[in-house]
C-alpha positions in Angstrom: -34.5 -36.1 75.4 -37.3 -38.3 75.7 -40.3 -37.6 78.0 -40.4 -39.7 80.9 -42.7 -41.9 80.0 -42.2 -45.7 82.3 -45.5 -47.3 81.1 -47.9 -46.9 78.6 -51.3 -44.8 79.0 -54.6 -47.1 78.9 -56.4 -43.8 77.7 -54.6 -41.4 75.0 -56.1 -37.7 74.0 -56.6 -37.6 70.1 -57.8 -34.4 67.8 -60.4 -36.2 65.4 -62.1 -34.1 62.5 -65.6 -33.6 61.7 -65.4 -31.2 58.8 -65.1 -27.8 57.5 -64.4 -25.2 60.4 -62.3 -24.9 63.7 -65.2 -26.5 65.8 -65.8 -29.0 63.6 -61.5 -29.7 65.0 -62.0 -32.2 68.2 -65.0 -32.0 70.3 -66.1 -28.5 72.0 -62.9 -27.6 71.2 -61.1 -30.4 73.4 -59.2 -33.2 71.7 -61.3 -36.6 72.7 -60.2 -39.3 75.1 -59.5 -43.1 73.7 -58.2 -46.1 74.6 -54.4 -47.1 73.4 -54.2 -48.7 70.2 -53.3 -52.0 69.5 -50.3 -52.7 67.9 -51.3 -55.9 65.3 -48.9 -58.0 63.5 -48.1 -56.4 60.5 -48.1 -52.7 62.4 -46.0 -50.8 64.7 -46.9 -48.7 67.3 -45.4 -45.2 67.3 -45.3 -41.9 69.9 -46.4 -38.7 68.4 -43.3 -36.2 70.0 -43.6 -33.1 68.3 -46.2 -32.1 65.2 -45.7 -29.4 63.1 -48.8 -27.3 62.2 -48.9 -26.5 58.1 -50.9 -24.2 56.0 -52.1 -27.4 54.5 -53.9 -28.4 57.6 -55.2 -24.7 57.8 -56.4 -25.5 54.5 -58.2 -28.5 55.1 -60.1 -27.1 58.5 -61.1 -23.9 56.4 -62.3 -26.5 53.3 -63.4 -29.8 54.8 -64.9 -31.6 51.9 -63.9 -29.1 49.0 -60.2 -30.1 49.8 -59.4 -31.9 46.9 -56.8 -34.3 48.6 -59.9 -35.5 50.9 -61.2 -37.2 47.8 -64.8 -36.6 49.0 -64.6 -38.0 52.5 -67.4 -38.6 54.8 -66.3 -36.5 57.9 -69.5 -36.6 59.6 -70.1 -40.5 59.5 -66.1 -41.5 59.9 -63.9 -38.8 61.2 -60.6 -38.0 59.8 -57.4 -36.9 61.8 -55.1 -34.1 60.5 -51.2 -33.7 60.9 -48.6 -34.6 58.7 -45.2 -33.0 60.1 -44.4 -35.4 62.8 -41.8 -36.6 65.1 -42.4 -40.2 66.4 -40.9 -42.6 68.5 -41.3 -46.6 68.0 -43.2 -47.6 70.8 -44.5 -51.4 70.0 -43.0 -53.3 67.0 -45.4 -56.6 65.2 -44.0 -59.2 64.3 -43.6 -58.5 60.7 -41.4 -55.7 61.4 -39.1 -56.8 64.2 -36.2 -57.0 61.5 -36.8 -53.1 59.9 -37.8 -51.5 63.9 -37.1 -51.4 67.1 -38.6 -50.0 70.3 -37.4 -46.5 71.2 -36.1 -45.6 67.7 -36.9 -42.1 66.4 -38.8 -41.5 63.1 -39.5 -39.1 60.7 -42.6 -39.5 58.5 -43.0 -38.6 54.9 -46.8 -37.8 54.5 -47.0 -38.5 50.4 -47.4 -42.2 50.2 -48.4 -44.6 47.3 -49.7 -47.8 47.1 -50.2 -49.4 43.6 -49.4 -46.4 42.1 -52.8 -44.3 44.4 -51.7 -41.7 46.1 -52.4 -41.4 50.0 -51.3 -39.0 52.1 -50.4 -39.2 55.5 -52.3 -36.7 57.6 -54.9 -36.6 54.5 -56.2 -40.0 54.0 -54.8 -41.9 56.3 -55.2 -40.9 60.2 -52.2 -38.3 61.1 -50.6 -37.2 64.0 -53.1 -34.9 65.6 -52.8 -37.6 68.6 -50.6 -39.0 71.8 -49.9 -42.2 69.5 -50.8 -44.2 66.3 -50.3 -47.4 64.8 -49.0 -47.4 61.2 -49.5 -50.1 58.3 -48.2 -51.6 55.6 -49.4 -48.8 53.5 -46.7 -46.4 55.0 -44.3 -48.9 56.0 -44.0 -51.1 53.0 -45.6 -48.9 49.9 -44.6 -47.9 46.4 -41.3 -46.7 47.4 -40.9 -49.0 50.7 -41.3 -47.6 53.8 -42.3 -44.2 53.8 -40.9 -43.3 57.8 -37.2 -43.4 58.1 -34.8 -43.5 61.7 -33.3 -40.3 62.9 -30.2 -40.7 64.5 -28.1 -38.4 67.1 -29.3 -35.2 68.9 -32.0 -33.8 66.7 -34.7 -32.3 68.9 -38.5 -33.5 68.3 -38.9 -30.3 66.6 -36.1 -30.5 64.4 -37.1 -33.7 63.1 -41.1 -32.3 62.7 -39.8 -29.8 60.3 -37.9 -32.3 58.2 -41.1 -32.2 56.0 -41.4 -28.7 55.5 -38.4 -28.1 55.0 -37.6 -30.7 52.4 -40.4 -29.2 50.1 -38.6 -25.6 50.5 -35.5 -27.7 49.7 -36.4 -29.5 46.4 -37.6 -26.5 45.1 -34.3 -25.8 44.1 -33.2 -29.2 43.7 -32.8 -30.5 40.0 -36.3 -32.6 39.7 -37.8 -32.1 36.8 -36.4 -34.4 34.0 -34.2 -32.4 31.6 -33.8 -35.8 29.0 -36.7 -37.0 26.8 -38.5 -39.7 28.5 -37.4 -43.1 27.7 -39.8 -45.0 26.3 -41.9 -42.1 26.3 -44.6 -40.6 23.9 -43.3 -37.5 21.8 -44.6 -34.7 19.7 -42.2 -32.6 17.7 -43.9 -29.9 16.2 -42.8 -27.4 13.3 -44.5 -24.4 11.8 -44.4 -23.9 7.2 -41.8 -22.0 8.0 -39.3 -23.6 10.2 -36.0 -24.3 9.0 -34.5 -27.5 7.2 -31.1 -27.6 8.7 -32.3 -28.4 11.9 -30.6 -31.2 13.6 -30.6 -33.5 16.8 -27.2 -34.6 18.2 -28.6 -37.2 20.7 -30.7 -40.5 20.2 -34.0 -41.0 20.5 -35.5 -43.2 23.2 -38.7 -42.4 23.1 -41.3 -45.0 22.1 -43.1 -43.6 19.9 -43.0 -40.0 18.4 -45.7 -38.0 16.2 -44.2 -35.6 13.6 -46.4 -32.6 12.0 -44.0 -30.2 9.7 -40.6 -30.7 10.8 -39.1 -30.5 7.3 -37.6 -33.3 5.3 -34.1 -33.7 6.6 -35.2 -34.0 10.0 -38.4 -36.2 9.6 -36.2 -38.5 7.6 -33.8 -38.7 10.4 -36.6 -39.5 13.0 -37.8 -42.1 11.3 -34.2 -43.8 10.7 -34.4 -44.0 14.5 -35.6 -47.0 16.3 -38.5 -45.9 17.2 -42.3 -46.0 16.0 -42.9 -43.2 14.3 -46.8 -41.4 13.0 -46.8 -38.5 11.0 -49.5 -35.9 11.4 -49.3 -33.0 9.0 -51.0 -29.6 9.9 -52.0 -31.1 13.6 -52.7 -28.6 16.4 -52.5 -29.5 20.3 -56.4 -30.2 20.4 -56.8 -32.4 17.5 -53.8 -35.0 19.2 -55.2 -34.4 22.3 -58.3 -36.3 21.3 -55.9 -38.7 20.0 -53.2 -39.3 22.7 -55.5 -38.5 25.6 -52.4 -39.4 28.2 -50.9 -36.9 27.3 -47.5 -36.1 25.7 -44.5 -37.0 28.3 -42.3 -34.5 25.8 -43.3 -32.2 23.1 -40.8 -30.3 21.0 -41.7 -27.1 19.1 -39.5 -25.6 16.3 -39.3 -22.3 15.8 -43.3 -21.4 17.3 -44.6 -18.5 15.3 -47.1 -17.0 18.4 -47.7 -17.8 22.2 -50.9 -19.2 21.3 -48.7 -22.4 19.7 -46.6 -22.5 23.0 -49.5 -22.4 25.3 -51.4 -25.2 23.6 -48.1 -27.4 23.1 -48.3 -26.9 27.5 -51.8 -28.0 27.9 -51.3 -31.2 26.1 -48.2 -32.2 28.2 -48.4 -35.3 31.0 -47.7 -34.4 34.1 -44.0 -34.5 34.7 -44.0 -33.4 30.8 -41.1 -31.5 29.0 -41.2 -29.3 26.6 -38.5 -28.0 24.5 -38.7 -24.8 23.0 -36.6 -24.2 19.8 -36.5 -21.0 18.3 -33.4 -18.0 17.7 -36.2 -15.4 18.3 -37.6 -14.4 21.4 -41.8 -14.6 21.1 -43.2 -11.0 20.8 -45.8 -11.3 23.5 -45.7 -13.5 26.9 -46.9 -17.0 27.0 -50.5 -18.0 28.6 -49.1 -20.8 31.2 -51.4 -23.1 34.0 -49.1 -21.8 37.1 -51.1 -24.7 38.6 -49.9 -27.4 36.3 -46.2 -26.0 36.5 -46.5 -26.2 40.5 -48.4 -29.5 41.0 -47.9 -31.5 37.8 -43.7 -30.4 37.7 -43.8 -29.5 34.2 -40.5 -29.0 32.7 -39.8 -26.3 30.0 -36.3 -26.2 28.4 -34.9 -24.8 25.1 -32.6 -23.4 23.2 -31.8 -21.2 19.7 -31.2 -24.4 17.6 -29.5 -25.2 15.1 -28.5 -28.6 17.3 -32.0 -29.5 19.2 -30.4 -31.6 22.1 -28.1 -28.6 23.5 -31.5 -27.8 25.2 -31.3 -30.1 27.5 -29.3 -31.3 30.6 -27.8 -29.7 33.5 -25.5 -26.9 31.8 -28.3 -24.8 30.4 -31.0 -25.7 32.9 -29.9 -24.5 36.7 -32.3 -24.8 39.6 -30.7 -23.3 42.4 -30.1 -20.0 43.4 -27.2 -18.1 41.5 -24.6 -17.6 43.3 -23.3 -13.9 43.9 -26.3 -13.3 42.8 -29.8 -11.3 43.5 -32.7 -12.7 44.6 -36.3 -11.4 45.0 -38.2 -13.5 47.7 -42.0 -12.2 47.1 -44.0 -13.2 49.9 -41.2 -13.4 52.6 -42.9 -13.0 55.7 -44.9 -15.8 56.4 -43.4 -19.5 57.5 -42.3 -20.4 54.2 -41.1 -17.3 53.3 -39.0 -17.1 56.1 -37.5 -20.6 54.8 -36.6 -19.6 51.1 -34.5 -16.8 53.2 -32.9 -18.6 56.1 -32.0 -21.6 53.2 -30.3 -18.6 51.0 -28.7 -17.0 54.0 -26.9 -20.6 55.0 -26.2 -21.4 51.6 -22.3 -21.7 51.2 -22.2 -19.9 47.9 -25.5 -18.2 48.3 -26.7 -14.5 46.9 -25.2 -11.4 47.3 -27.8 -10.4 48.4 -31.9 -10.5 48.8 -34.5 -8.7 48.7 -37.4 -9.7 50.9 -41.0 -8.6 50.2 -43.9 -8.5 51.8 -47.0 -6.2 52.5 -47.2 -5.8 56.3 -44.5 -3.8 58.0 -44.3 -5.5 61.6 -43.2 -9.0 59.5 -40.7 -7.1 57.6 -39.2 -5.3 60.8 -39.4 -9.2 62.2 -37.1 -10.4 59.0 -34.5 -7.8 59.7 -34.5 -8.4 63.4 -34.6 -12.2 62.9 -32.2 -12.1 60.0 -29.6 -9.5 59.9 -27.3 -10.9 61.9 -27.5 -14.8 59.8 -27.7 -12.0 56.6 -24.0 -10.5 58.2 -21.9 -13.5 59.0 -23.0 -14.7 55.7 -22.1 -11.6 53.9 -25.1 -11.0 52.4 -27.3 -7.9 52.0 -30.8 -8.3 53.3 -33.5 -5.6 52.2 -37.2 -6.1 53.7 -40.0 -3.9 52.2 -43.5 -3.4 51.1 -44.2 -2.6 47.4 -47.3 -1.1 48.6 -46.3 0.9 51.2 -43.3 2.1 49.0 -44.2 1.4 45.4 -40.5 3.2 44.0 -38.5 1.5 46.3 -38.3 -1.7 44.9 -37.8 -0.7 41.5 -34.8 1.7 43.1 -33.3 -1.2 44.9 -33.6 -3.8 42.0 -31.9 -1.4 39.6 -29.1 -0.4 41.9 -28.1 -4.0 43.0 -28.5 -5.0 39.4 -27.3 -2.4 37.7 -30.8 -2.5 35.4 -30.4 -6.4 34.4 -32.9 -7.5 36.4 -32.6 -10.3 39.5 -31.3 -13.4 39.1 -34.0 -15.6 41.0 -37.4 -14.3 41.7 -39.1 -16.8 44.0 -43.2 -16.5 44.3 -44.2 -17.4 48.2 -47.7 -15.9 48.0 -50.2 -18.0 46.3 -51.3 -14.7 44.1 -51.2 -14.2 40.4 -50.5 -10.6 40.8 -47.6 -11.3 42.5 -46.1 -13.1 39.8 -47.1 -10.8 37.1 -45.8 -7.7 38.7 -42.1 -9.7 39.5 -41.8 -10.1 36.1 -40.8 -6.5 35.5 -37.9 -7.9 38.1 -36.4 -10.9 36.6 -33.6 -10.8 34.7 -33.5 -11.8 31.2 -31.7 -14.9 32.3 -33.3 -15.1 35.4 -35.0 -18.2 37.4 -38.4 -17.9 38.4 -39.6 -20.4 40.7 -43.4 -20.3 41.6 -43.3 -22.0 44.8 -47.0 -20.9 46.0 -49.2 -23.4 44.5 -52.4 -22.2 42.9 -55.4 -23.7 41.3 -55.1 -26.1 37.9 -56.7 -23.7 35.0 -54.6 -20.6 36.5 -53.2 -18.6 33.5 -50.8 -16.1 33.8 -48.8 -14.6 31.0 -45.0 -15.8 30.9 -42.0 -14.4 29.2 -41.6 -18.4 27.8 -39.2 -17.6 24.5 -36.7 -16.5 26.8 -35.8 -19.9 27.8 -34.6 -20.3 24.5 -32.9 -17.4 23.8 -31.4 -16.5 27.3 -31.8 -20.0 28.8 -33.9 -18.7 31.7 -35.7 -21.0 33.7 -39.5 -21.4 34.8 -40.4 -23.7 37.6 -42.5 -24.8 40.4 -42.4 -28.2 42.8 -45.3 -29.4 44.8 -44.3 -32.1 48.2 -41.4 -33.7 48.8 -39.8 -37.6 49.2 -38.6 -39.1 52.0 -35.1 -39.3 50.0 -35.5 -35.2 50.3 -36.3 -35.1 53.7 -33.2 -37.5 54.4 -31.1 -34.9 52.6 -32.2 -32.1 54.6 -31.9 -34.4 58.2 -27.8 -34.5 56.5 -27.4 -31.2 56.3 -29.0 -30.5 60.1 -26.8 -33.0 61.5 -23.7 -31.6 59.4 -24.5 -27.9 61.4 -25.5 -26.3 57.5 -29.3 -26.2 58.6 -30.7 -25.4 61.5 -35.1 -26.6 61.3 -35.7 -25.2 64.6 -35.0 -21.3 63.6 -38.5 -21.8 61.8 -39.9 -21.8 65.5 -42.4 -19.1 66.4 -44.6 -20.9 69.2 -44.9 -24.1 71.1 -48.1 -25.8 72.8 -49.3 -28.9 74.5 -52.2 -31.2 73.6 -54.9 -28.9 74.4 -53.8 -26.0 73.0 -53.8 -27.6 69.4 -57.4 -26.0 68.2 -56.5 -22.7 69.3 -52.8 -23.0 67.4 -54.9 -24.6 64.5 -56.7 -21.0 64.7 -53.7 -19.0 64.8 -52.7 -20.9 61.7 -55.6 -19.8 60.2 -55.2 -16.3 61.4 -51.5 -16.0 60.4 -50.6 -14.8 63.7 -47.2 -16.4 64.3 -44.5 -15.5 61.1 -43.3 -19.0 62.4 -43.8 -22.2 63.1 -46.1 -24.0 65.6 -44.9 -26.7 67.2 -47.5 -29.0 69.3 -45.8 -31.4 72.3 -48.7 -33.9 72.6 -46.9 -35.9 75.4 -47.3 -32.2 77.3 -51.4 -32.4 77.7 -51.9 -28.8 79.5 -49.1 -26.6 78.3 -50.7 -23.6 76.8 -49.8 -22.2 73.5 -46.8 -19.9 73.8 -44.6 -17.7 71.5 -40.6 -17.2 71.9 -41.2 -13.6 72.4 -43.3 -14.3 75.6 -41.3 -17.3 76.6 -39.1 -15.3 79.3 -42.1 -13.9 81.0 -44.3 -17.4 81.0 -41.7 -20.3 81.4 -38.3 -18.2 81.5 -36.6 -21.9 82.8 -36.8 -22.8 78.8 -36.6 -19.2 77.5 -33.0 -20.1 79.6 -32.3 -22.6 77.0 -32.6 -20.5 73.7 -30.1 -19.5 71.5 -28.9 -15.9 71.7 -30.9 -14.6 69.1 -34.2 -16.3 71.2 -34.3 -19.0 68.8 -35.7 -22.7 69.5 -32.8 -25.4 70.1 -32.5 -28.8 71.6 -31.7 -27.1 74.8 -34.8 -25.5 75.2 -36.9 -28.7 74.4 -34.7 -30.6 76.5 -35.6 -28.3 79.8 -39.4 -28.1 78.5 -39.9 -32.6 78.4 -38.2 -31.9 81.5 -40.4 -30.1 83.4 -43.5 -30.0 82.0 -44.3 -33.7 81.4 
């Protein structure tokens, strides 16, 4: 499936980036003409075969500078160079690598790398795939977690191994990340109110490294401090008052019996990121919890609980689920766009997946697209798909929830749009028991008002991811090459080189309700959808599936002839 390629370019076309806006995306709206790059020592030289175009790199051309990831780079005076969802072939290997690579092995890429514990991103920081070919470093290839690029084997097409990225981050979302067990060697808060009771207990030890105590009772402070661990007590504290004490951060904080949300809210704020909190109490709060959606997203906060009397049954796998339930009802809010279109096609191929789902979104041409896309996935897998607009039919989706639930409520509600409203009107949807899982990431500071005691008392769940690892995207490439995942579906359009600024603008303009591929080995081929593909190139349009999906075949006749 490779491009016929029989010796390497002297001149390459690359997409370099000036700043905030689409012009400020390559020059006069061309990508710019360089010389090959030079493979050194401790590098290796890679072919960019198929990039995937992201919301993120929407985000960053709309932002520039006020990107946060960019860490206030100078554009202007050193250009950056987008794209993070890559398929790349080993071109050139240095010496320090001739043991790990080899030329004309297949890569994926994952974009989140660290080095000394600094995050970099591929794509971000370091010069992505927005090119013909790149030279990677010992930052990617040997970093925090070793080599950050990992071989593809057998018949994956370019695009399928693109979309390893994207896909892995709708995949993990519903993997079991957080930490469900108190951090070893961790700092701890447990945290009771004048009236909590005294015959709380703790069935598990204690491997934290230090824990604070303010009015757990008698019976359980003396406990604690019969534990090998060193222990501080602080009567009467609050959340603020340790926080100027223990500005890190509490990796686990455990409250007993809270008497408002107020108490719950605080206890959140002054959690580390990748913090736990365990929420202890036989009563559900009387009024929803204040919560940083941003913090639960992009920090991975963890929030378990349970009714006591035994602290420790809050945690672990058998009262904390992540995944979908199955036979179950699910309310995908947000559907229509890329992602959304993931969370369902994941569902739909699941082999003990929902019952059915309910897809929502406001414009009516995407929702006609998920029923034409999907019904037919949604039939084989037995599952009843159900695609409409709150706003254009405000009763429905109350009607529907209440008839496939028979008034409990959904079992997952899964947030897609990056919108506070969205989450707050869902709520009226989720079962008491029910998993929310706020997969649109929003700003740090965002507050919106969660039914939080119910983790306790109903062991529902509350949740957000942010990125993935390459150990993620390595479980997704299993379950493509297993025939349980199929990447490519997510196809909407293709284009060559040139065409990258003006899919970069579609992007922007959320004019596909798919994916974007980019061949850059294909310098003049214009940006196409599927839909039109029969009409413009109907030799490849010959090579989709029956539904007019992407697949190998089609890429396979495309490298063929239109290198």
């Amino acid at each position: 499936m490779s491009p016929n390629l029989s010796s390497r370019p002297d001149r390459i076309l690359s997409w370099p980036f000036f700043g905030a806006g689409i012009a400020n995306l390559g020059v006069n709206g061309q990508p710019v003409e360089e010389s090959m790059p030079s493979c050194g020592p401790d590098e290796i030289l890679v072919r960019v075969d198929a990039l995937g175009l992201c919301a993120s790199d929407a985000k960053m051309v709309r932002m520039g500078n006020d990107y946060p990831l960019f860490f206030e780079q100078d554009f202007a005076a050193n250009p950056g160079r987008l794209g993070h969802e890559a398929a790349l072939t080993v071109i050139e290997v240095g010496e320090r690598w001739h043991d790990s690579f080899r030329p004309g092995q297949r890569l994926g890429i994952q974009p989140n790398v660290y080095n000394d514990g600094q995050r970099t991103i591929f794509g971000v920081n370091i010069p992505g795939a927005m090119t013909q070919y790149l030279t990677l470093d010992e930052r990617v290839l040997a970093g925090d977690s070793g080599s950050y690029v990992f071989p593809v084997d057998g018949d994956l097409s370019y695009a399928d191994i693109a979309l390893l990225e994207p896909w892995a981050c709708v995949d993990v979302t519903y993997a079991p990340v957080r930490r469900l067990q108190p951090k070893a060697g961790g700092l701890m808060w447990i945290k009771g109110e004048t009236e909590t009771p005294s015959d709380l207990t703790m069935s598990m030890p204690l491997a934290s490294q230090k824990i604070v105590l303010s009015d757990v009772g008698e019976t359980l402070s003396a406990w604690v401090q019969s534990q090998p661990v060193e222990t501080i007590v602080r009567p009467g504290a609050d959340a603020s008052a340790l926080r100027a004490e223990f500005p890190q951060g509490f990796d686990d904080i455990i409250l007993l019996h809270p008497s408002s949300a107020g108490a719950v809210s605080d206890a959140l704020s002054a959690l580390s990121p990748g913090g736990l909190l365990n929420l202890v109490t036989p009563q559900p709060l009387t009024e929803p919890v204040p919560t940083d959606v941003g913090r639960l997203h992009y920090d991975c906060l963890g929030i378990v609980g349970c009714p006591g009397s035994d602290i420790a049954q809050a945690y672990g796998y058998a009262r904390n689920r992540s995944d979908l339930r199955p036979g179950g009802v699910a309310l995908i809010v947000g559907a229509g766009g890329t992602l959304g279109r993931m969370h369902i096609q994941r569902a739909l191929e699941m082999a003990n997946g929902p019952r059915a789902i309910i897809a929502t979104n406001r414009g009516r041409e995407r929702l006609q697209a998920l029923q034409h896309d999907f019904g037919s996935l949604a039939e084989q897998s037995g599952c009843e798909l159900l695609a409409l607009s709150p706003e254009m039919e405000p009763q429905r989706l109350a009607t529907e929830v209440a008839r496939l639930t028979a008034g409990r409520g959904c079992d997952d509600v899964i947030i897609v749009a990056p919108n506070t409203q969205a989450i707050v009107s869902s709520l009226d949807f989720l079962a008491a028991d029910g998993l929310l899982n706020i997969f649109a990431g929003m700003p740090a500071g965002t507050l919106v008002p969660l039914p939080l005691g119910r983790v306790a008392t109903h062991a529902a769940q509350f949740t957000g991811t942010s990125g993935s690892t390459v150990a993620d995207q390595i479980e997704v490439l299993h379950k493509v090459q297993k025939g349980t995942l199929s990447p490519a579906r997510s196809v909407a359009a293709i284009g060559g080189m040139c065409a990258l600024a003006q899919a970069m603008q579609a992007v922007l303009d959320h004019q596909f309700p798919g994916k974007i591929i980019i061949y850059p080995q294909l310098v003049n081929l214009p940006l196409v959808s599927l839909k039109e593909l029969n009409m413009r190139l109907p030799d490849v349009a010959a090579g989709l599936s029956p539904e007019g999906f992407w697949t190998p075949e089609a890429e396979r006749i495309l490298l063929r002839d239109y290198v």
